[in-house]
C-alpha positions in Angstrom: -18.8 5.4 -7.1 -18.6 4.0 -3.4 -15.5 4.7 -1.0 -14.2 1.3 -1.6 -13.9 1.6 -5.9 -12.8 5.1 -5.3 -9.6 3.7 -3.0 -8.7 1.1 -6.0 -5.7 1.9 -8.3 -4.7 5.1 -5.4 -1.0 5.1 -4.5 -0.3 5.2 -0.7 0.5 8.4 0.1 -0.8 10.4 -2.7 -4.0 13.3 -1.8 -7.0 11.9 -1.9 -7.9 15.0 -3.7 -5.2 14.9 -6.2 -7.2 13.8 -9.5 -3.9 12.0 -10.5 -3.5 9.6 -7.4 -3.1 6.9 -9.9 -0.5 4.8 -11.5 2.5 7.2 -13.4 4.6 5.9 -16.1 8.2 4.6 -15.2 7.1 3.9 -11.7 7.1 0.4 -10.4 4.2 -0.7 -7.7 3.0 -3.2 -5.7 -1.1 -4.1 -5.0 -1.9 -3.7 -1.0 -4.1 -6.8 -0.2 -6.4 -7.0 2.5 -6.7 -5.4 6.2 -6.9 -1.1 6.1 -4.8 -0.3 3.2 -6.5 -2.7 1.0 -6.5 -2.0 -3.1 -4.2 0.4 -2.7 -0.5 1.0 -4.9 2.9 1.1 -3.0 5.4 3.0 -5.3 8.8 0.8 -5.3 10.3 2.4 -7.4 14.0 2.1 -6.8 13.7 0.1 -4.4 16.4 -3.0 -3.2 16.1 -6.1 -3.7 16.8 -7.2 0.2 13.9 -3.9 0.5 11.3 -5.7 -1.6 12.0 -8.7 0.2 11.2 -7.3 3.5 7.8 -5.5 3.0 6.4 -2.0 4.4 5.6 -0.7 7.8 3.2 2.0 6.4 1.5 4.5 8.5 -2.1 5.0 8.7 -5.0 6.3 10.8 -7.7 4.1 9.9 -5.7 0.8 11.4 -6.6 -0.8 14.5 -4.2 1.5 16.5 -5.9 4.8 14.7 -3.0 7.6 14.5 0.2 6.7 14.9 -0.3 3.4 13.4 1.3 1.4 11.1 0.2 -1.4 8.6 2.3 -3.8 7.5 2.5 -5.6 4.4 4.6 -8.2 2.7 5.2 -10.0 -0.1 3.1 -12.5 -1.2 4.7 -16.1 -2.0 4.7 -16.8 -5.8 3.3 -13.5 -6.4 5.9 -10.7 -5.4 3.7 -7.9 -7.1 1.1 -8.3 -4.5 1.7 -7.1 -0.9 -0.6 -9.1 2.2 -1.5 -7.2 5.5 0.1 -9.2 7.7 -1.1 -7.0 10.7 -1.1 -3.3 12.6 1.0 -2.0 15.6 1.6 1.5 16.9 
């Protein structure tokens, strides 16, 4: 399996090494599309409505701002479930 499949169906934030990095019952996600956080879950769970609304400013290394960076996503329009990049700062 290549790095890429690997990545697919991970939660953000979870160990890489943790052999359940996936999905969990009860918990509510949202699909990362595209730029360096790409195939990977968000766990919303709990989260507001005005929240959900207003995307993530995630943090991550492997952006174009390397460590310290964020990615950020938001929802997609007729599709809330999936997340687009919409770009990285530091």
């Amino acid at each position: 399996m290549d790095d890429d499949a690997l990545m697919r169906g991970r939660v953000y934030g979870a160990d890489h090494d943790d052999p359940e990095s996936g999905r969990r019952p009860g918990r509510v996600y949202r699909e990362l599309v595209a730029g360096p956080l790409d195939g990977l879950l968000l766990d919303v769970t709990g989260w507001s409505r005005e929240d959900l609304a207003d995307g993530a400013s995630l943090a991550t290394e492997i952006g174009s701002y390397g460590a310290g960076g964020h990615a950020h996503y938001g929802p997609r329009a007729g599709d809330p479930r999936h997340w687009d990049w919409e770009g990285d700062s530091a």
